[in-house]
N, C-alpha and C positions, 0 to 999 in steps of 0.2 A: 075617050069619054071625058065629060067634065071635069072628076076625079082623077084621073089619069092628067087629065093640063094641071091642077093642082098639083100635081106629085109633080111633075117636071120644073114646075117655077120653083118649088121648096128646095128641090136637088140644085138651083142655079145659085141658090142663096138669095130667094126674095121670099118677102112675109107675103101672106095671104092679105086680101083685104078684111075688114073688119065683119062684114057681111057673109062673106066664106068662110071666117073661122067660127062662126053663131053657125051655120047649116051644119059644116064636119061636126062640130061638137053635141050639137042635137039629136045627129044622125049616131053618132058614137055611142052617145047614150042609151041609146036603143038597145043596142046591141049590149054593153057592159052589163046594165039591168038584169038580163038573164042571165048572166056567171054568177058561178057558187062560188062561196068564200076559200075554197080549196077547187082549182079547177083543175081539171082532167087533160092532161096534155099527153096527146101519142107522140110516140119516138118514130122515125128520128127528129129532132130539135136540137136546134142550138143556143144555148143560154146565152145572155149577156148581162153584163154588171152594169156600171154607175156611169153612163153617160154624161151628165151636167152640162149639156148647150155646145158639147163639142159638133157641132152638125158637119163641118169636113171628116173629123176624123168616124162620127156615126158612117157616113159616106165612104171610107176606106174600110170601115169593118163590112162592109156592104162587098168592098171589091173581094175580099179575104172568105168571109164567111159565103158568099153567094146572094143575089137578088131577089126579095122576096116576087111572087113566090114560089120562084125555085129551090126556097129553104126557106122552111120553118125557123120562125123566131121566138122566144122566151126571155122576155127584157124581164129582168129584177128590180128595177123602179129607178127614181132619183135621175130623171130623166132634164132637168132643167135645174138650173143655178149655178153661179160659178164662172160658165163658162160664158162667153159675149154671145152666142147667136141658140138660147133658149128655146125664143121665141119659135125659131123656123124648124131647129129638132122637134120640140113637141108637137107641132104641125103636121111635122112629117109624119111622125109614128102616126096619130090619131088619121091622117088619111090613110096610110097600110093599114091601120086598122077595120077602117071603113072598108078600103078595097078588096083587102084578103082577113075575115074575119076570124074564118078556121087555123090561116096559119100565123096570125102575126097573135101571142099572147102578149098584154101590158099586166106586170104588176106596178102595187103603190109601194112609194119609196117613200120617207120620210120627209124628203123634199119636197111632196107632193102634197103639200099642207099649205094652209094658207100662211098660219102661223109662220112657216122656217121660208116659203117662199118671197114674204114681204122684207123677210132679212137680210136674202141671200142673192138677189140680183135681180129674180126674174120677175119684180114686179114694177122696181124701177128702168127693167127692160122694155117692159110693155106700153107702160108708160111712154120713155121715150121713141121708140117706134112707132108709136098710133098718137102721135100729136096731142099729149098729156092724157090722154082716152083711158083708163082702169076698165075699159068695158073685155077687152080681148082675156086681158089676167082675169076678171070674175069669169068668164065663161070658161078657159080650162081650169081653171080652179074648182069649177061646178063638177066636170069632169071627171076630175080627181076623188070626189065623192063615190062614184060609183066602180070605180078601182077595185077590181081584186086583190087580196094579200097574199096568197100563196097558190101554189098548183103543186101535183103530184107528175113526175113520170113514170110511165110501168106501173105505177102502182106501187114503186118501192124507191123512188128520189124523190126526196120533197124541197122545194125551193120557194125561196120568200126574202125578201128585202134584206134582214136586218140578224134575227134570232129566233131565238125561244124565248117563252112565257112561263113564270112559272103558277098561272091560272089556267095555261090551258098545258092536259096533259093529252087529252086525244082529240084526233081531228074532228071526232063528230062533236067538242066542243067548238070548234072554232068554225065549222060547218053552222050552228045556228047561232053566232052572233050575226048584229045588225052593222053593216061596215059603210052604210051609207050615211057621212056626213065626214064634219070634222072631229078626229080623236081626242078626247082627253088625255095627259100625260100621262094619268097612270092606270087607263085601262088595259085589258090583255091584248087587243091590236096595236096600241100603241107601240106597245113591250117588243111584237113581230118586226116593226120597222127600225127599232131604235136598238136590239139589244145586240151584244157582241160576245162569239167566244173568247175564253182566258185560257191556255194551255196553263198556265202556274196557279191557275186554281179550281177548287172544286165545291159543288154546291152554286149556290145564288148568292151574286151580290148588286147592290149599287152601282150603276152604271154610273162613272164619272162624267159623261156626257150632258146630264142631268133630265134624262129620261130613258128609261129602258134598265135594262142589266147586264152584267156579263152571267158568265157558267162556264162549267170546266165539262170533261170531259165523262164525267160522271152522267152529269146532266142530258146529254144528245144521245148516249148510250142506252137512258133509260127511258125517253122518248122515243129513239127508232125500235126498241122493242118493241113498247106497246104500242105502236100502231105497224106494224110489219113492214120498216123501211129498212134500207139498206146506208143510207147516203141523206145528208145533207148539203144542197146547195144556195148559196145566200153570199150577198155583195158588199156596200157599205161601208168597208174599211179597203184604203189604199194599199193595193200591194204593188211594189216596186218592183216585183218581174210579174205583175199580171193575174195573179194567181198563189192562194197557199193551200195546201191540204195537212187538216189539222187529224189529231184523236182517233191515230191509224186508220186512217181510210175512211173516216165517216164524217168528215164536212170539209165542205173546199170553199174557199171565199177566192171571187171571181169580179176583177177591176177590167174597165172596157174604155176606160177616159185614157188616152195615153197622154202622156207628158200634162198632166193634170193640171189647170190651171195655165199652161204653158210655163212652167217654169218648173214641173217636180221630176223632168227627168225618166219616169216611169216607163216602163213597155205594159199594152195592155194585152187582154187576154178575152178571147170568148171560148167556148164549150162544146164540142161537138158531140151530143151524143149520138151513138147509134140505133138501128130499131134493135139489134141487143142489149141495149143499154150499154155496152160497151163507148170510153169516151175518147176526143182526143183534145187536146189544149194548145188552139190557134194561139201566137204570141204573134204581134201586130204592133208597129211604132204611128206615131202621127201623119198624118196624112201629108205627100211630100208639098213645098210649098209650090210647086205648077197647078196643084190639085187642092187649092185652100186660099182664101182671101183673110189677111194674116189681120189680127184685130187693130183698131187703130188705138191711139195712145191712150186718146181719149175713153175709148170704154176700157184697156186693162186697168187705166186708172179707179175707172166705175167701180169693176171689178172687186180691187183692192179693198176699195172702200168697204164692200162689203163683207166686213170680215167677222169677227164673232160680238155679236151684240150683244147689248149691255143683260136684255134680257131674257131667258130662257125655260125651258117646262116647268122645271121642279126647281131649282136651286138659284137662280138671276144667272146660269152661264149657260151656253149653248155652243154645245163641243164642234169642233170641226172633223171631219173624219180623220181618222188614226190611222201612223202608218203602221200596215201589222209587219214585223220585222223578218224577214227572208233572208237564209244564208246565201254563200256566194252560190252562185251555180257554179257547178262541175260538170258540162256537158249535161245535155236535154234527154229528160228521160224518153222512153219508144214511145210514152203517147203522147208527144209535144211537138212541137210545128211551127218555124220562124216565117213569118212573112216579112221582111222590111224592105224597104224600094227608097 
């Protein structure tokens, strides 16, 4: 199908034209419109974290996790910036989502604002790939708009971009808010995309990032009560094997960008869960260079440049993601799983 040649030229590393990405993104819309602001997602599923324009290595996690749609996927947002080829990951996903609507889930990440997008690469990307054109960035940007923030699995994992809120205590709050548009800093969806846990503290505070919060472990404890969850899963912060599990058992933060940036090093991580909910934790390095067109100087320079701007939600700073700190590994625990080639 048409769709299907779209998906083949985004997997070779070429943009859509301008004209195909106004249809994907129209057509997409259709379909986001009807998601609840907490969507219902059947197991099995496999999570993924923070993408950022890695599109090879989105592409190896393809090879590792499976091709939709012979697996179900559950992206946690923060799908573009950062990385050099934005443009053609968000392309991609929004035609899997076109093509396999039941099984490819998109949530919104923080990145997926217009706000942190103009900051962070992928508007001066767009730009430069459609011959000074801003028309491709407003249309997924429009997109973005109608973004889900969270989903449940079973009925008892709940996953979302960033954190908790401390405005919303149960999900049928967050079931009727209005999520279409741009956020203000310091409403309670904003809080979902932007806030972070603190194992060294308890209660709510100020997010250093200058939008959102942290929370300890008090916090997620007494959220998964009241709405009968078992688990939190949520992305957002770098972790340097891929993966942490915080507050005995009840939140894992899940990174999918490997070597971040190209240059952090990192192994990433996606999610396996199973229809028992039962999980396992793919570790995955970057995509090897036969299987990758390596960025030119010119855009890591881009890149660079865009680094924490002068201005930000709440306070004139706008945090970078944090690395959260992971001891050495000592051999992989039984639900863990190296892929590296």
């Amino acid at each position: 199908s048409d769709l299907e040649a779209l998906v083949e030229k985004l997997q070779d590393g070429h943009c859509l034209e301008e004209f195909e990405v106004k249809f994907v993104c129209a057509k997409v819309k259709e379909i986001l419109v009807e998601e609840s602001n907490v969507i219902a997602v059947p197991s099995p599923v496999t999570i993924v974290g923070d993408i950022h324009g890695q599109l090879y290595d989105l592409l190896e996690l393809f090879r590792v996790g499976g091709t939709p749609p012979d697996t179900n996927y559950l992206f946690l947002g923060d799908f573009v910036d950062r990385g050099v080829n934005s443009v053609e990951t968000i392309s991609l996903l929004l035609c899997l989502k076109l093509r396999y609507p039941a099984r490819i889930t998109l949530l919104r990440g923080n990145h997926e604002t217009r706000a942190v997008s103009q900051n962070y690469g992928f508007y001066s990307e767009c730009s430069r790939k459609y011959s000074g054109s801003t028309v491709v960035w407003q249309q997924i940007t429009e997109v973005f708009d109608y973004l889900s923030v969270s989903a449940t699995i079973g009925g008892t994992l709940f996953c979302v971009h960033g954190g908790l809120s401390p405005s919303i205590h149960a999900l049928d709050q967050l079931r009727v808010l209005n999520r279409f548009g741009e956020f203000t800093h310091d409403s309670p969806l904003s809080d979902l995309l932007w806030s972070d846990p603190d194992p060294t503290l308890t209660g709510w505070h100020i997010s250093p990032r200058g939008a959102g919060y942290t929370f300890g472990e008090d916090i997620v404890t007494a959220f998964l009560h009241c709405n009968g969850l078992d688990h939190i899963y949520r992305a957002h912060q770098l972790c340097m094997e891929g993966y942490q599990v915080l507050f005995q058992e009840r939140l894992t933060t899940v990174w999918s960008a490997p070597n971040y940036c190209y240059r952090c090093k990192n192994v990433a991580c996606i999610v396996e869960v199973d229809s028992d909910l039962s999980r396992t934790f793919n570790l995955f390095s970057e995509a090897p260079p036969d299987c990758r067109k390596a960025p030119t100087e010119e855009e890591l320079l881009q890149m660079q440049s865009k680094g924490r701007p002068s201005a930000g939600p709440r306070d004139g700073s706008s945090a970078a993601e944090d690395i959260v700190p992971v001891p050495p590994e000592e051999g992989l625990p039984s639900d863990c799983r190296r892929y590296f080639r």
